[in-house]
Backbone bond lengths (Angstrom), bond angles and torsions (degrees), N, CA, C in turn:
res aa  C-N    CA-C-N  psi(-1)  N-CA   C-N-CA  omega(-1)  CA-C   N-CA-C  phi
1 X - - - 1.455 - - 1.527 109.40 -
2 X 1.207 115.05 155.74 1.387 120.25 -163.78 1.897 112.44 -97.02
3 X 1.142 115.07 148.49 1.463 99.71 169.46 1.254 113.16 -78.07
4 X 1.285 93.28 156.20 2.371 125.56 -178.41 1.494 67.86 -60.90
5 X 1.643 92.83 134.25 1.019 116.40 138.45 1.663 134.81 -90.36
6 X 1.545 112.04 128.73 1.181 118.57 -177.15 1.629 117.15 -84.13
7 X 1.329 123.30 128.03 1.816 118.39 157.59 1.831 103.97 -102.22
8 X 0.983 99.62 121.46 2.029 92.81 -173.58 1.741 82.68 -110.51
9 X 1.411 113.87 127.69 1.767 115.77 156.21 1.257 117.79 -98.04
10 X 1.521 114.41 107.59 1.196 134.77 -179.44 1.314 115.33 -76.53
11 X 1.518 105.58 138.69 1.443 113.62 -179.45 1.919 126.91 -56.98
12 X 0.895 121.48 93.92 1.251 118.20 170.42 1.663 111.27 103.87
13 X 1.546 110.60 17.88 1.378 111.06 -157.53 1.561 102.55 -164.34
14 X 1.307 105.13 -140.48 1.645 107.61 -151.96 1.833 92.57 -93.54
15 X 1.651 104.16 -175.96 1.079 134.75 175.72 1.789 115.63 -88.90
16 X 1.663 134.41 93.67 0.834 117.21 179.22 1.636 133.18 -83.31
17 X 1.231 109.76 118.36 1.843 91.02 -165.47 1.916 94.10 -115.76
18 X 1.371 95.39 152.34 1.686 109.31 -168.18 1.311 111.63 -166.36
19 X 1.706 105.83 123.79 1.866 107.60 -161.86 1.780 87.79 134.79
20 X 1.306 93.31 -168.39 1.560 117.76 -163.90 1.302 87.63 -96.49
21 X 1.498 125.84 115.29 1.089 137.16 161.20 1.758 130.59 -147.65
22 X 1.472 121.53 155.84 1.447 129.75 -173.72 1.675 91.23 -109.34
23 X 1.290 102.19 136.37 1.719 101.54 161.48 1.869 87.66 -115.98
24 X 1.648 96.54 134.82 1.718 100.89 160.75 1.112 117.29 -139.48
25 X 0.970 123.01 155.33 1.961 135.64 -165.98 1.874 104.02 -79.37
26 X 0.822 122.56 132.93 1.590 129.68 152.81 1.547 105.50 12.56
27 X 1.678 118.16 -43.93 1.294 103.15 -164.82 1.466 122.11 -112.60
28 X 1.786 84.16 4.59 1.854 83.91 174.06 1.908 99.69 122.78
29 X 1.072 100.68 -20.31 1.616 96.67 -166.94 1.619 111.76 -94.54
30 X 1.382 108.60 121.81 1.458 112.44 163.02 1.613 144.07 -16.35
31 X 1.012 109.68 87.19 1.917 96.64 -178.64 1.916 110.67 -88.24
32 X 1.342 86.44 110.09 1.532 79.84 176.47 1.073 122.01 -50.46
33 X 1.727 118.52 163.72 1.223 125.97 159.10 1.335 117.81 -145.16
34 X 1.469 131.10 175.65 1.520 133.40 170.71 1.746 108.88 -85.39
35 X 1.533 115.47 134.47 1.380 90.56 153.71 1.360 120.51 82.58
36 X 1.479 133.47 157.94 1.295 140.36 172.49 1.082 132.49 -79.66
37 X 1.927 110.98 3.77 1.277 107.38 175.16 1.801 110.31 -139.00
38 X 1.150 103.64 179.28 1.579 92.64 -175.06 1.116 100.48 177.93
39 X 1.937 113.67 117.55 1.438 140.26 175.98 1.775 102.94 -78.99
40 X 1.655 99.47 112.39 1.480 90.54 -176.94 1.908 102.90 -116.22
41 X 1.116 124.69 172.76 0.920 120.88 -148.61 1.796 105.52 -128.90
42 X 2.157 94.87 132.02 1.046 100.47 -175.47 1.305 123.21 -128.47
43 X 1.458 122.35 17.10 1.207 137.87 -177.14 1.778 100.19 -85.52
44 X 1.355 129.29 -37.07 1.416 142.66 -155.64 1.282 116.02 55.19
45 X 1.757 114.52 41.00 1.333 106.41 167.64 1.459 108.69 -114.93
46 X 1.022 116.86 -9.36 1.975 121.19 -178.48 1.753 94.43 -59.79
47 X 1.197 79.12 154.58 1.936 122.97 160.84 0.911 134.69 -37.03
48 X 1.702 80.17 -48.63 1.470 92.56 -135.72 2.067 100.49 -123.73
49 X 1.580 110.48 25.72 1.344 129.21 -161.98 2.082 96.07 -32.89
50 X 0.796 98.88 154.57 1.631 159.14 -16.42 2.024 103.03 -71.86
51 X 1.275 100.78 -0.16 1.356 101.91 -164.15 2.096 106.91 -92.93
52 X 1.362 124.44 147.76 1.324 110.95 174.07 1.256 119.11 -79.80
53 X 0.927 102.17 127.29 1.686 112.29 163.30 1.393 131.64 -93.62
54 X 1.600 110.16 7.00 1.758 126.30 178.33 1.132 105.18 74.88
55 X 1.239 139.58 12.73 1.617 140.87 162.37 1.679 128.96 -43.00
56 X 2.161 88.38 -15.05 1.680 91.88 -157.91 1.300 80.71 -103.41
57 X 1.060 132.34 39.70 1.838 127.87 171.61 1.277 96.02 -98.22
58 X 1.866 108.87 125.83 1.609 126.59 -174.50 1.553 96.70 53.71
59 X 1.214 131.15 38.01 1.778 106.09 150.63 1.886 86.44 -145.26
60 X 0.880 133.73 -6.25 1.682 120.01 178.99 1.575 108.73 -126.97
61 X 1.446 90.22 125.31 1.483 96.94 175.34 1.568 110.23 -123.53
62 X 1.324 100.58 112.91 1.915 109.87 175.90 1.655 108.97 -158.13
63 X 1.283 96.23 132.98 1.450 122.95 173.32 1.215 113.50 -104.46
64 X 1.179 132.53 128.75 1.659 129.65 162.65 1.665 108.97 -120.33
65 X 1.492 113.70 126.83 0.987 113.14 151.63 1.728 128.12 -113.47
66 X 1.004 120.16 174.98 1.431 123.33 174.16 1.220 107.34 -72.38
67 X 1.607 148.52 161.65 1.126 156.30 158.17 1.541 117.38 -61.90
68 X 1.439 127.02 120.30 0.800 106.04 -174.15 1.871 119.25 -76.51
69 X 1.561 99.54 167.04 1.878 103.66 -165.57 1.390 85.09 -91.43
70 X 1.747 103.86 150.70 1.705 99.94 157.06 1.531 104.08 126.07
């Protein structure tokens, strides 16, 4: 069985994903990657799309929290 895959939303920066996972484009096709994890990118200033390249350092500002229960 495969590991849960994780998405962690990092403060001020990219999308961390970690576990058994496929990234694919709009049309169905595979984007490689290295490895079990992969910083993808949500500022839309990297390079290197869909992946981060730290571009959103001093130009993206976002916080996500969970909702609180209760």
């Amino acid at each position: 069985m495969s590991e849960k895959v994780e998405i962690k939303v990092r403060d001020n920066g990219s999308l961390r994903i970690a576990g058994d996972f496929t990234i694919v484009d709009v049309d169905g096709n595979e984007i490689p990657h290295e490895g079990d994890t992969a910083a993808l990118c949500r500022c839309g200033h990297s390079a290197n799309k869909p992946f981060c390249d730290g571009s959103h350092k001093e130009r993206f500002e976002s916080v996500v929290r969970a909702p609180q229960q209760g």
